[in-house]
Residue frames as a rotation matrix with the C-alpha (Angstrom) as fourth column:
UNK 1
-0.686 0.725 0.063 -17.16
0.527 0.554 -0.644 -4.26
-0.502 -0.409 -0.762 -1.00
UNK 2
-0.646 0.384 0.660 -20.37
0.682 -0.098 0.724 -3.56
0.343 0.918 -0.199 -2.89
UNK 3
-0.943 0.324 0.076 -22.51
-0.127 -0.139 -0.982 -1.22
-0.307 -0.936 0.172 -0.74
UNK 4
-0.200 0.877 -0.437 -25.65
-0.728 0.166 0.665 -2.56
0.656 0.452 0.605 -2.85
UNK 5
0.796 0.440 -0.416 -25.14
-0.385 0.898 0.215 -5.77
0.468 -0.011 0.884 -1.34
UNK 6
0.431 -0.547 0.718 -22.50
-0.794 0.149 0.590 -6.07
-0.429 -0.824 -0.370 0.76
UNK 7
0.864 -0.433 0.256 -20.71
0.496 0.816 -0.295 -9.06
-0.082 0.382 0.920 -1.92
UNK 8
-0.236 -0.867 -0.438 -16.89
0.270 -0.492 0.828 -8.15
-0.933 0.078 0.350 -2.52
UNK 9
0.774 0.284 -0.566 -16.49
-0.344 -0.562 -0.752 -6.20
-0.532 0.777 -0.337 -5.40
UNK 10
0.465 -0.789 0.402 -14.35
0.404 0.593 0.697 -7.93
-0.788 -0.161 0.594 -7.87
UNK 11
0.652 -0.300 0.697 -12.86
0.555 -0.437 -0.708 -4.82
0.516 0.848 -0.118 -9.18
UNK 12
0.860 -0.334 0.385 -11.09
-0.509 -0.614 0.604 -4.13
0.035 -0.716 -0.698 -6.30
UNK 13
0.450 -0.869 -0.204 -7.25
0.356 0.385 -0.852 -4.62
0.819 0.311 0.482 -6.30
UNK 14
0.856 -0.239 0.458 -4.56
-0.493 -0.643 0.586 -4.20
0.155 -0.727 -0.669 -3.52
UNK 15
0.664 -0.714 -0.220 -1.27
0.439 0.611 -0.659 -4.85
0.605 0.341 0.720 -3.16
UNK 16
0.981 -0.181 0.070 1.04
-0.155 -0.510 0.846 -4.43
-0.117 -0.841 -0.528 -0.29
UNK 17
0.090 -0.980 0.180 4.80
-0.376 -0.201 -0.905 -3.30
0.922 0.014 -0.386 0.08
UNK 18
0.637 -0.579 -0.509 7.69
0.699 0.156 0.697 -3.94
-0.325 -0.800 0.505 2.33
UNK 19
0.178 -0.857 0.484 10.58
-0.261 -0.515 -0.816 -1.66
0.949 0.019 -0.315 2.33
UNK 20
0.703 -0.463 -0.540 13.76
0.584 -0.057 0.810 -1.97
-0.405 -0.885 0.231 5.20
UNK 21
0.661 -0.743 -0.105 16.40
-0.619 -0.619 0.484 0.06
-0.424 -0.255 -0.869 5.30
UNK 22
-0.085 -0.950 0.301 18.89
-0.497 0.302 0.814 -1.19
-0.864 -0.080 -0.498 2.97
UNK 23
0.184 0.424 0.887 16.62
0.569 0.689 -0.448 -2.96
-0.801 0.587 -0.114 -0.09
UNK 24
-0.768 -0.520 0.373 17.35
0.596 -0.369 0.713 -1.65
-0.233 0.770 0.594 -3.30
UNK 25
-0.746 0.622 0.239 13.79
-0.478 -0.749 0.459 -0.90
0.464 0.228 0.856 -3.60
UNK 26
-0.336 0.849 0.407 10.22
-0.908 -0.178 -0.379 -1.66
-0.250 -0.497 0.831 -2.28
UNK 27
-0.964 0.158 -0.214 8.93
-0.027 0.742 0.670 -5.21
0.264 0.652 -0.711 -3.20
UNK 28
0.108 0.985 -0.131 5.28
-0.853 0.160 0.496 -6.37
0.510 0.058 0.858 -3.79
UNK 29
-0.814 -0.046 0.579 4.54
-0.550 0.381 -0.743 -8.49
-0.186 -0.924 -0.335 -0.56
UNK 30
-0.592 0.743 0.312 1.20
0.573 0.661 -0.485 -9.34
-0.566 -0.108 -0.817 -1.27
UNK 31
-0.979 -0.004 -0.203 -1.35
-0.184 -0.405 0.896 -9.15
-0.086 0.914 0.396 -4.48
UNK 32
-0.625 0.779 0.054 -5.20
0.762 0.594 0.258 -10.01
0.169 0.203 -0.965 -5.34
UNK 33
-0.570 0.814 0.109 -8.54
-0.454 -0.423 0.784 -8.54
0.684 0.398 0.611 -6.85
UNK 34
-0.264 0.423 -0.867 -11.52
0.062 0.904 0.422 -9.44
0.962 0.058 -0.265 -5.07
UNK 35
0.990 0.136 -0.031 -12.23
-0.003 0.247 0.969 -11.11
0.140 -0.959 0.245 -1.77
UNK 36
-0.028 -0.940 -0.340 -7.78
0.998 -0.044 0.039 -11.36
-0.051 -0.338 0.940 -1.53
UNK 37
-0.177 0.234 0.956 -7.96
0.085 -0.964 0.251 -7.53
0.981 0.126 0.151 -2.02
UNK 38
0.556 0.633 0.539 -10.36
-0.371 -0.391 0.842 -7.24
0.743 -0.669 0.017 1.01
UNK 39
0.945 -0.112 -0.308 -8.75
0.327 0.394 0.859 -9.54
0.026 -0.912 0.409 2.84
UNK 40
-0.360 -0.695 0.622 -5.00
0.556 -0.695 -0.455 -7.34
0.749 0.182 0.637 2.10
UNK 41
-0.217 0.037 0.976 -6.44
-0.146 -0.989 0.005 -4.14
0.965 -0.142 0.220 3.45
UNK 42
0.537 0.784 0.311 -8.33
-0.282 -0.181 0.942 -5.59
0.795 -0.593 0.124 5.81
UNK 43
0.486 -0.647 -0.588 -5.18
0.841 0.529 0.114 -7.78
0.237 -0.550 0.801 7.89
UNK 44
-0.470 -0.745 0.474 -3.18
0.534 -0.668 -0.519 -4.11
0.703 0.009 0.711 7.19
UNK 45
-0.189 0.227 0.955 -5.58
-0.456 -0.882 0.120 -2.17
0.870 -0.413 0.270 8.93
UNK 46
0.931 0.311 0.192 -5.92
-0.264 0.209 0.942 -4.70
0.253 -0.927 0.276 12.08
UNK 47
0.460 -0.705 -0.540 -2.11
0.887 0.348 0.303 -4.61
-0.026 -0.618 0.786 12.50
UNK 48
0.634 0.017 -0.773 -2.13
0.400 -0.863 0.309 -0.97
-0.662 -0.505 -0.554 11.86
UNK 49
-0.712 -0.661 0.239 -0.25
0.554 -0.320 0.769 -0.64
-0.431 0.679 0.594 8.69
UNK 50
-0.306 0.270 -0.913 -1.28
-0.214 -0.954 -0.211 2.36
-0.928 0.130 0.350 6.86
UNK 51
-0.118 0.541 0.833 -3.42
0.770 0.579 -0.268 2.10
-0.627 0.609 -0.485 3.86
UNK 52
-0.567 -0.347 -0.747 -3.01
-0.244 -0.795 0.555 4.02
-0.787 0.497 0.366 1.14
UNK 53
0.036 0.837 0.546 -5.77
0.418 0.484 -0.769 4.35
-0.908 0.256 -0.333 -1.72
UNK 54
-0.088 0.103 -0.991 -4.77
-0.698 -0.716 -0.012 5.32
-0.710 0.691 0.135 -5.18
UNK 55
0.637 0.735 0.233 -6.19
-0.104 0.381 -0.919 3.47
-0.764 0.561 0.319 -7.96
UNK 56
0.946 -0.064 -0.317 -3.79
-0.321 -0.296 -0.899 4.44
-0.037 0.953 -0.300 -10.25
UNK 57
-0.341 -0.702 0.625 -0.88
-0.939 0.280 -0.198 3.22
-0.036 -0.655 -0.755 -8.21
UNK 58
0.016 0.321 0.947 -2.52
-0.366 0.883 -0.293 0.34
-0.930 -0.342 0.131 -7.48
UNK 59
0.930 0.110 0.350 -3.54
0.171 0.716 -0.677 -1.21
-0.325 0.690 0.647 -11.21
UNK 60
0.287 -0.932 -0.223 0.63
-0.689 -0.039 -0.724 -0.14
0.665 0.361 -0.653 -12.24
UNK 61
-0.280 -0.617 0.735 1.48
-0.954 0.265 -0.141 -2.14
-0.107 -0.741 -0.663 -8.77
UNK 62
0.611 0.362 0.704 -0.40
-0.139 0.924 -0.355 -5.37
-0.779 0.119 0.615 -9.35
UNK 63
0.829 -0.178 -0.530 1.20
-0.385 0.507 -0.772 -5.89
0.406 0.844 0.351 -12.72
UNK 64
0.081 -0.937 0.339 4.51
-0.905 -0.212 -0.369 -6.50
0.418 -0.277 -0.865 -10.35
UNK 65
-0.149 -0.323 -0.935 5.51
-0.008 0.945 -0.326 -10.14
0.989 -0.041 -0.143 -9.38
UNK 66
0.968 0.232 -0.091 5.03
0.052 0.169 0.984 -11.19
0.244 -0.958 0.151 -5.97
UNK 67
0.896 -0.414 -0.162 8.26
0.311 0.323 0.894 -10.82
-0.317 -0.851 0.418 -4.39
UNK 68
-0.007 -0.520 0.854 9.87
0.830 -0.479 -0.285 -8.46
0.557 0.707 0.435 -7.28
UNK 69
-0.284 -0.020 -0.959 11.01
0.507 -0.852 -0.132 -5.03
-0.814 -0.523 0.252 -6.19
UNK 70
0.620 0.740 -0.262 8.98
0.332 -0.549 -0.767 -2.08
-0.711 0.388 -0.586 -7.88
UNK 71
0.468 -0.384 0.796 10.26
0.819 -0.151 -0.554 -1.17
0.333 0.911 0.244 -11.48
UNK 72
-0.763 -0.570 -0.304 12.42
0.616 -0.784 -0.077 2.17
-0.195 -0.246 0.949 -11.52
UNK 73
-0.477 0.443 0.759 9.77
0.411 -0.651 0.638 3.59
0.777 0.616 0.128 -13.47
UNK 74
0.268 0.956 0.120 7.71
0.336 -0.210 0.918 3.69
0.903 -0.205 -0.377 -10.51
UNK 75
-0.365 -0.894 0.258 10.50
0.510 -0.424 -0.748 5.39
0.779 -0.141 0.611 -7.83
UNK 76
-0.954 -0.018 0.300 9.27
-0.094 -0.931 -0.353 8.47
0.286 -0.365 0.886 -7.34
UNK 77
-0.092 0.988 0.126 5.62
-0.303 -0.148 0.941 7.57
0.949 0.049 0.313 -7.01
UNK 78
0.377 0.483 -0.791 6.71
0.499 0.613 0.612 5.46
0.781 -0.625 -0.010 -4.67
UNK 79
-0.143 -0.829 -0.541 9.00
0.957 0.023 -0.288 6.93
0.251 -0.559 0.790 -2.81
UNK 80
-0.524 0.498 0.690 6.82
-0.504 -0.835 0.220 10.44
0.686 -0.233 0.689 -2.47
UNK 81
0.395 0.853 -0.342 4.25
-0.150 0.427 0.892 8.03
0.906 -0.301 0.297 -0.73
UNK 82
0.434 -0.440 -0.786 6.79
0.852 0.484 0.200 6.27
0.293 -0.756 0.585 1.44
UNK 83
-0.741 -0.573 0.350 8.10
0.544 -0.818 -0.188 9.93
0.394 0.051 0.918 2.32
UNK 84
0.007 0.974 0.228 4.35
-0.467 -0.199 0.862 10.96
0.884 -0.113 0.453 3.36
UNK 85
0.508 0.456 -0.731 3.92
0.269 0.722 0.637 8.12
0.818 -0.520 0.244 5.26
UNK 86
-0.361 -0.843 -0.399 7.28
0.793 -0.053 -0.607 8.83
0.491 -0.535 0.688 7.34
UNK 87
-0.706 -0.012 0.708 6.45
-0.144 -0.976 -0.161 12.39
0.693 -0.216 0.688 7.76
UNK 88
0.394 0.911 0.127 2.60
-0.394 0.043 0.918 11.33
0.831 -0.411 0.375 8.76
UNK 89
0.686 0.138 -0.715 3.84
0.356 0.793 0.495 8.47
0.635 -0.594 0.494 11.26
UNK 90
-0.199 -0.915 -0.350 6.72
0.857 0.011 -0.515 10.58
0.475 -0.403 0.782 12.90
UNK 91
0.086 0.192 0.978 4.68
0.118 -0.976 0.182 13.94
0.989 0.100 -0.106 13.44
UNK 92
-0.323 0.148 -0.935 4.95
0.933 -0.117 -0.341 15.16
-0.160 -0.982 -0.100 16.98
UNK 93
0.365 0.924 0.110 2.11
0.926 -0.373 0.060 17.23
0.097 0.080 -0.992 17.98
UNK 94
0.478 -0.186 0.858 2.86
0.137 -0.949 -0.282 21.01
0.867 0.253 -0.429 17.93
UNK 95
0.711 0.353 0.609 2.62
-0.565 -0.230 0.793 21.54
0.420 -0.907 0.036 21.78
UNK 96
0.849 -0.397 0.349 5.68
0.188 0.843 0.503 18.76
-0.494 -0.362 0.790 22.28
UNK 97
0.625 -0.715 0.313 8.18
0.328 -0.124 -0.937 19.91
0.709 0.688 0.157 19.57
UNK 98
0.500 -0.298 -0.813 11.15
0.860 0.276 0.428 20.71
0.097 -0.914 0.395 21.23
């Protein structure tokens, strides 16, 4: 979004993964610049999927088919992220640890 003017900004990009347990690799779920962009982040963050913001990630992910799993090249990028995420979404607070 523009904060001049509150129009979408149509240099914004987003693109959302899946991964289960068992896929060879991550696939591109969903793609788009724009008002699709906004409306990406914006569905992820009212069902609580984590959003992740790296630009640089992001314009390598768009170039990926819709429904293609991520090149090898991109692996480790992902798979550091999706490793993060895990770590973030599993933490149990100090005070609880067993």
């Amino acid at each position: 979004m523009n904060p001049a003017d509150g129009t979408p900004d149509p240099r914004s990009l987003a693109v959302a993964l899946a991964y289960a347990p068992g896929d060879a690799a991550p696939k591109v779920v969903a793609r788009g610049r724009g008002l699709i962009a906004e409306e990406i982040v914006r569905r992820a963050r009212e069902h609580g999927v984590y959003v992740h913001e790296s630009r640089e990630l992001v314009s390598l992910l768009v170039q990926v088919d819709l429904d293609a799993h991520i090149p090898p090249q991109l692996y480790v990028a992902v798979a550091e992220l999706l490793a993060w995420l895990y770590r973030v979404e599993n933490r149990v607070p100090e005070g609880l640890k067993p």
